[in-house]
FIVO-774005 format. One record per residue (C-alpha): x negated, y, z negated; residue in one letter. Coordinates in steps of 0.05 Angstrom, whole numbers, plus 5000, padded with zeros to 4 digits. Each point is the difference from the previous one (the first is absolute). Last residue first. Example, Ala and Ser with C-alpha at 12.3 -4.5 7.8 and 13.67 -1.06 7.14 Angstrom:
2
- xx_yy_zz_r
- 4727_4979_4857_S
- 5027_4931_4987_A
// end
This chain:
433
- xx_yy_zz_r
- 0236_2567_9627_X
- 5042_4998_4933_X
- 5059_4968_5018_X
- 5005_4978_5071_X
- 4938_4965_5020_X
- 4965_4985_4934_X
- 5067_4972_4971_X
- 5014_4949_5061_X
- 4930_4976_4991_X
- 5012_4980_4927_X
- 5068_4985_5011_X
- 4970_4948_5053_X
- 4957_4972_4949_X
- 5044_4986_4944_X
- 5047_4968_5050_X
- 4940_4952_5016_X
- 4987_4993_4926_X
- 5062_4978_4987_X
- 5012_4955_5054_X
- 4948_4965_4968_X
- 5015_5002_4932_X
- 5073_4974_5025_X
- 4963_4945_5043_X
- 4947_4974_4939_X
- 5047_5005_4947_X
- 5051_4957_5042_X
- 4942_4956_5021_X
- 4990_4988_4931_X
- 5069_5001_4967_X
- 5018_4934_5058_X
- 5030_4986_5069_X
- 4947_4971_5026_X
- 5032_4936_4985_X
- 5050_5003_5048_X
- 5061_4955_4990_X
- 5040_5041_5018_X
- 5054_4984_4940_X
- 4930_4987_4960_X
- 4967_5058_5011_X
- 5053_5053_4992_X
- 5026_4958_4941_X
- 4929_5015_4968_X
- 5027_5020_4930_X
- 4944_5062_5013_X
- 5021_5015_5070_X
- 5080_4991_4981_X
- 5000_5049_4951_X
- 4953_5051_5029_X
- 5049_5012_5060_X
- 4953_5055_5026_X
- 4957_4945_5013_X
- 5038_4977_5075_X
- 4992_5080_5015_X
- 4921_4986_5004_X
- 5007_4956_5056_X
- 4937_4963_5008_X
- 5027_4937_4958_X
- 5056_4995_5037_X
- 5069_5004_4984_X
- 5031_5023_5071_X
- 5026_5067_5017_X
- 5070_5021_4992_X
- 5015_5002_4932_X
- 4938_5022_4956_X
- 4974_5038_5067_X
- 5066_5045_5011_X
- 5007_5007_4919_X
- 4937_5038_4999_X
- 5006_5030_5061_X
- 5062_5026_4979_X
- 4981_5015_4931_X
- 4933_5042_5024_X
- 5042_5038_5048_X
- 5061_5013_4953_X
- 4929_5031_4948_X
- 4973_5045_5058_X
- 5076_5023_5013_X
- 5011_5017_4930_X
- 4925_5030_4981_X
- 5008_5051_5061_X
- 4936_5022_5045_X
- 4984_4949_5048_X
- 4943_4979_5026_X
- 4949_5004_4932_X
- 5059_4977_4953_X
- 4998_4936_5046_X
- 4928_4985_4987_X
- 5015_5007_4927_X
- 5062_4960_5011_X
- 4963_4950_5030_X
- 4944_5013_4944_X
- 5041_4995_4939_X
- 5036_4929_5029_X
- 4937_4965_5005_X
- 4964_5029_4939_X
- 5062_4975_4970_X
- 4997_4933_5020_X
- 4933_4996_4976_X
- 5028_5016_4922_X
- 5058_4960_5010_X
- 4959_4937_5016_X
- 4955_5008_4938_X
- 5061_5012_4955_X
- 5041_4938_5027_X
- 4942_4959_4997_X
- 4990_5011_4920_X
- 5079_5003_5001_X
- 5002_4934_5022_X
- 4936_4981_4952_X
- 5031_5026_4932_X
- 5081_4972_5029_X
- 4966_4926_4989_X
- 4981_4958_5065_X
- 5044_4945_5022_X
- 4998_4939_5052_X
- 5030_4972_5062_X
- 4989_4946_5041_X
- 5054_4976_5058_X
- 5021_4921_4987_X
- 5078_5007_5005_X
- 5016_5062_5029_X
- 4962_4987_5063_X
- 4970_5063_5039_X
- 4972_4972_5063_X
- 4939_5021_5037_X
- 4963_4945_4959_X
- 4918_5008_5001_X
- 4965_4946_5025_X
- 4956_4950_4951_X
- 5034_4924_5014_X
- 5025_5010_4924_X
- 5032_5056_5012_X
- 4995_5059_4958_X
- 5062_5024_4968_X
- 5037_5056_5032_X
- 4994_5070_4968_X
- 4967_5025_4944_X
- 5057_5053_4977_X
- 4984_5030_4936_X
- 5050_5013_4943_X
- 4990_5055_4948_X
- 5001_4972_4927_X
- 5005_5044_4932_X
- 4937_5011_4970_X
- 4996_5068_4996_X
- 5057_5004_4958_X
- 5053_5052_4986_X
- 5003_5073_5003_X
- 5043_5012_4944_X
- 5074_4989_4994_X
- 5027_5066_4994_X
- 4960_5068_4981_X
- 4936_4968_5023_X
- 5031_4983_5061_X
- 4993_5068_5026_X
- 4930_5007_4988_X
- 4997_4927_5053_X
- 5046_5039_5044_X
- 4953_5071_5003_X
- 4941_4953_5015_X
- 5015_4993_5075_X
- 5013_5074_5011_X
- 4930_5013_4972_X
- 4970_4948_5035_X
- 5035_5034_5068_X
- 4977_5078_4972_X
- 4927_4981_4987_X
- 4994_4969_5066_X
- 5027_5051_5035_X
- 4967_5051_4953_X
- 4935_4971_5026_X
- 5020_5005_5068_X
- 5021_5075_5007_X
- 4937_5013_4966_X
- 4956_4958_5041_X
- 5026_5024_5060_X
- 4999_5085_4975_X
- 4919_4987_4976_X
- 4986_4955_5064_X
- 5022_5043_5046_X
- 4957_5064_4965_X
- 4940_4963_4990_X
- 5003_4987_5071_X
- 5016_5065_5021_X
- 4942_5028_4962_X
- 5019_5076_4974_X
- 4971_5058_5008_X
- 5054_5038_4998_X
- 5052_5032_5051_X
- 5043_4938_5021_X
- 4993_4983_4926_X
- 5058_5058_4986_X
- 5049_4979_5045_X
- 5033_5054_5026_X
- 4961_4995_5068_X
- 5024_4927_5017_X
- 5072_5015_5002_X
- 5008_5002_5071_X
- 4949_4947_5014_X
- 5056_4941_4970_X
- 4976_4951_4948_X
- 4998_5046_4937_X
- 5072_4989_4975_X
- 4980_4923_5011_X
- 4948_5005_4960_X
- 5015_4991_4922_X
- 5058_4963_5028_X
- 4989_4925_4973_X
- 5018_5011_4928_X
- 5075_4997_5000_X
- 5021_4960_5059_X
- 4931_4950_4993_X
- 5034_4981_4927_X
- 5064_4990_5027_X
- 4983_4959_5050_X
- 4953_4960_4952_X
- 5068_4988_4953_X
- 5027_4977_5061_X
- 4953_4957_5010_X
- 5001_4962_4928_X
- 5071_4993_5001_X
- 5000_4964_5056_X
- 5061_4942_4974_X
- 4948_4955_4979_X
- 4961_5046_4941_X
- 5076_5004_4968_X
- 5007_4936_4968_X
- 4914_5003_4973_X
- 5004_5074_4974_X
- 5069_4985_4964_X
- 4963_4938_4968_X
- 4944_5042_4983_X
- 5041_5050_4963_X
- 5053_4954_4970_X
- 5069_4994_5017_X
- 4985_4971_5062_X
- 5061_4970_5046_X
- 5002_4938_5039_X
- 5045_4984_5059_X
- 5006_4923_4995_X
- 5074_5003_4989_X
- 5021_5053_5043_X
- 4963_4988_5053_X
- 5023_4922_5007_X
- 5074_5028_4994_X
- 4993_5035_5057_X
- 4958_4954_5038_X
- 5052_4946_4987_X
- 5056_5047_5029_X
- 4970_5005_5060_X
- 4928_4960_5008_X
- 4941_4972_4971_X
- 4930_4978_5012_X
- 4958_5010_4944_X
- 4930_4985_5019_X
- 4970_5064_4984_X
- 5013_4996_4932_X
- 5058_5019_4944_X
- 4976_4980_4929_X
- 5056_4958_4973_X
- 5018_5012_4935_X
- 5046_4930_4992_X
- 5049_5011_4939_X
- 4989_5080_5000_X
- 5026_5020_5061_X
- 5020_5075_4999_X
- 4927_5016_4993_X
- 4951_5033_4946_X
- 4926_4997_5004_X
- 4967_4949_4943_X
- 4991_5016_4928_X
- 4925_4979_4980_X
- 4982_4926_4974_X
- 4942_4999_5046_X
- 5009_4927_5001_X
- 5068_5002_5020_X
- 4983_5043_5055_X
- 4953_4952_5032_X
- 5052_4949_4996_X
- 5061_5044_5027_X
- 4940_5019_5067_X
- 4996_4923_5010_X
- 5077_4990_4998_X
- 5011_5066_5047_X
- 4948_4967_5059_X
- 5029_4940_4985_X
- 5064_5010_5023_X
- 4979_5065_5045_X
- 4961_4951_5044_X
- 5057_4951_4998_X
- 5047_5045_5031_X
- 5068_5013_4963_X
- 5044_4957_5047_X
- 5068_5034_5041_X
- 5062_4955_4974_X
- 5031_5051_4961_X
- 4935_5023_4961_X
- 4949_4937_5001_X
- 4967_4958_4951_X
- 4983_4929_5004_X
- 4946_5002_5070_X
- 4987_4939_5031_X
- 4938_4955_4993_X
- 5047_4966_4945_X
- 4938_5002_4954_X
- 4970_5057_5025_X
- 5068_5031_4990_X
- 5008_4965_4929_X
- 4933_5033_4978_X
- 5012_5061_5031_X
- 5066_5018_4972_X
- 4977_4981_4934_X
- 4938_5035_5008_X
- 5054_5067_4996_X
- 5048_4966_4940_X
- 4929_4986_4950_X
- 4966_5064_5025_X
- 5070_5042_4983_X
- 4988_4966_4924_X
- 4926_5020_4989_X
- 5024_5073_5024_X
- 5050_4995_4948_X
- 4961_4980_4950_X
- 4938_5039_5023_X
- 5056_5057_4987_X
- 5005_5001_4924_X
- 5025_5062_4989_X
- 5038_4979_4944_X
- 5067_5026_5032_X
- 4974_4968_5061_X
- 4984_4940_4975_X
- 5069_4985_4954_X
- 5045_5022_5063_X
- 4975_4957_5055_X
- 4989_4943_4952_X
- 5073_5007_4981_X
- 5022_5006_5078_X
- 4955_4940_5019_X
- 5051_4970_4937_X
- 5062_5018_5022_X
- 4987_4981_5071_X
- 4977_4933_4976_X
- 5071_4993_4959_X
- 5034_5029_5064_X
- 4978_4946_5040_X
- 5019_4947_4951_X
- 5061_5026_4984_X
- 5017_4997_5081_X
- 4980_4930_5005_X
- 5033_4973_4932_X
- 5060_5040_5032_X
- 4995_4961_5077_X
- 4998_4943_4961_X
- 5063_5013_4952_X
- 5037_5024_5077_X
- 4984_4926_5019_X
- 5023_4970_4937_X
- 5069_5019_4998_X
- 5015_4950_4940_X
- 5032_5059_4965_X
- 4974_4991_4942_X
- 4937_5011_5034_X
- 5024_5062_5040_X
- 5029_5035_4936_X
- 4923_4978_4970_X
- 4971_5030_5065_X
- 5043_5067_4991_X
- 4979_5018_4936_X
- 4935_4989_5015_X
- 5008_5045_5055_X
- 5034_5058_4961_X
- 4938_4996_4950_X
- 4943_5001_5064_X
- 5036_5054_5027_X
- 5005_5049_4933_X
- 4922_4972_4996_X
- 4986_5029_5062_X
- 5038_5063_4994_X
- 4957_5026_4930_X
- 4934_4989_5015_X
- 5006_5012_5068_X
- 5025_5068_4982_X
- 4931_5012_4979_X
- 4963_4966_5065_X
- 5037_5037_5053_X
- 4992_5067_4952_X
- 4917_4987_5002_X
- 4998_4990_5073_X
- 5044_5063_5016_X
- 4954_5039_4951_X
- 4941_4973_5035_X
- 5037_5019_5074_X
- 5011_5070_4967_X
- 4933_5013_4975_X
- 4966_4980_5063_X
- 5041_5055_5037_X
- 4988_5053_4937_X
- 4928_4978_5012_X
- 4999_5018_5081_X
- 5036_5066_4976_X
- 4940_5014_4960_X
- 4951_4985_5050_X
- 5023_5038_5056_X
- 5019_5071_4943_X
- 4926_4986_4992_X
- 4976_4997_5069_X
- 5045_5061_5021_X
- 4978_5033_4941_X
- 4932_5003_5013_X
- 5005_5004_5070_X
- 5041_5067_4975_X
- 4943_5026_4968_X
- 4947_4979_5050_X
- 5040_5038_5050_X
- 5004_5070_4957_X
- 4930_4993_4981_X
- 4981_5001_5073_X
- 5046_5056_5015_X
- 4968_5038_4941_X
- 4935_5009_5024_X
- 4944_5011_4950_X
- 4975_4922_5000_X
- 4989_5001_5071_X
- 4959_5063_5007_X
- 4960_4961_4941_X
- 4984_4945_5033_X
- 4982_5040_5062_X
- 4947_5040_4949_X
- 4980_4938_4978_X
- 4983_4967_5075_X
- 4961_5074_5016_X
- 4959_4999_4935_X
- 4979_4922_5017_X
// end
């Protein structure tokens, strides 16, 4: 125990280290702040659409009126029709407009969440209906699995009565999903409108957790506290280390500078992690624990009792867990995954002297088995993508089952130990024997 303190505190008395976490720090926070200004700027475009709706519709709807009595005296009676129609329309948009405005200025958002339910299982009552998709984005159709996949997750947020994440589309907040299927100009659009920003803390957490932020934040973490032997890992310098002359028990030794290194790994990436949600306490908050997370299930099962190899947009299951037991995963998962990471680059640091190429060889590899090899349950790179392990889209798009938290704990611990025990015997035979 003396010899794992005393690496703590070598650690905690060298300024490069407090130098990176410092500008992590910052990094993360200037991330997260910039990510608001972003949400605050499509809100404030939202909230100026509706405002000067106030005003310009009813200018239109006045001038109309105007128009269909000069049409009815007239005696044109086709272009009175097509008025009646158009003051109609823009008498409804006037008032989803008003309701618009009046809620969120009260902050009554279970309103407006209540109301984007109603239009969303709208669209996928009459498509079920019609058994043909109603809405689609210049003649490419919204999936059916995101219809009511986005209607179901509106409800659940309507009964939470919390402020939803912002996005450009506000009439129909569609929750993007693996079963979108657009292209060119569609997809464009489609990005923008369903790309959703988190003002507050958990919210950020939950947008960015999909695009690897967790990883890198590991990478980062093994780059700055993963050295305490890699100076020492080379015969030539082995007489001007002080232990190499003491009585000292290599094993107690490893383990003191491994655990170390790894404990202010972990420390560092929940650290990092929780530096948005203080953040947010200075804007928005850090929202609810409650809000929904979508779970893929997969294809239905059949009623003769095999399994479906086919995904079908219409009759695919799906359900949602709150943002408490996401994270809940999330945390567990991250916490293996970086005893995975730590002792590759551990191992690594052992071989090969310099941080920077140890750490390009960990994100190479790293990247080479996310994208190259196969998403299978015994390839720890597939859970490196946390995201997609815990929503289970890995499972369900390959449609493997085994592809689940447990067996991803169970192969990253495993690696894990493994590496651990080659650094062990690497250590003994080049650093201090």
């Amino acid at each position: 125990m003396k010899y794992f303190l005393f690496e703590c505190k070598k650690m905690l008395k060298k300024k490069s280290i407090w130098v990176a976490v410092i500008l992590s720090v910052v990094a993360i926070a200037a991330f997260y702040f910039f990510n608001y200004s972003v949400a605050e700027r499509v809100h404030k475009t939202r909230m100026l659409d509706l405002e000067t709706s106030q005003i310009d519709i009813p200018e239109k709807l006045a001038k109309d009126r105007i128009d269909l009595e000069e049409a009815k005296e007239a005696g044109e009676s086709a272009k009175a029709l097509d008025l009646e129609h158009g003051i109609s329309i823009y008498e409804k948009m006037l008032e989803e407009k008003k309701f618009q405005w009046d809620n969120i200025m009260d902050g009554n958002w279970a309103a407006i969440s209540e109301k984007q339910y109603e239009q969303l299982n709208y669209f996928a009552v009459t498509s079920k209906s019609q058994n043909f998709p109603v809405h689609s984005i210049m003649d490419q159709h919204v999936s059916m699995f995101t219809v009511r996949a986005s209607a179901e997750e509106r409800r659940l947020v309507a009964e939470i009565g919390v402020e939803p994440m912002v996005q450009w589309d506000s009439f129909a907040p569609y929750h993007p999903t693996m079963y979108d299927n657009h292209d060119g100009k569609v997809l464009e659009m489609w990005e923008m409108g369903t790309k959703r920003y988190g003002k507050q803390g958990f919210y950020f957490l939950y947008q960015v957790i999909p695009a690897f932020i967790i990883p890198f934040i590991i990478l980062i973490g093994c780059f700055v506290f993963g050295n305490n032997v890699s100076s020492e890992a080379t015969k030539k310098r082995r007489s001007l280390n002080l232990y190499a002359v003491l009585p000292v028990k290599k094993r107690q030794l490893f383990f003191a500078k491994y655990f170390s290194g790894l404990l202010f790994t972990v420390i560092f990436v929940v650290f990092i992690l929780c530096v948005p949600l203080i953040s947010s306490l200075f804007t928005s908050g850090v929202g609810s624990l409650q809000y929904p997370v979508l779970i893929y299930d997969g294809p239905a099962e059949s009623p003769f009792g095999f399994e479906s190899t086919i995904l079908n947009e219409w009759t695919d299951m799906f359900h949602f867990i709150t943002l408490r037991e996401y994270f809940g995963t999330v945390l567990l998962l991250t916490i293996v995954l970086v005893v995975f990471m730590f002792s590759i680059y551990y191992l690594l640091s052992l071989f090969i002297k310099s941080p920077t190429v140890n750490a390009a060889i960990l994100l190479i590899v790293t990247f080479f088995g996310m994208t190259v090899l196969s998403k299978a349950p015994y390839n720890p790179f597939t859970y490196v993508d946390i995201h997609r392990v815990v929503n289970r889209e890995f499972a369900v798009v390959n449609f493997n089952e085994a592809i689940t938290v447990g067996n991803g704990l169970m192969v990253l611990g495993m690696i894990g130990v493994i590496a651990i025990g080659l650094c062990y015997l690497r250590f003994r035979r080049f650093v201090v024997e």
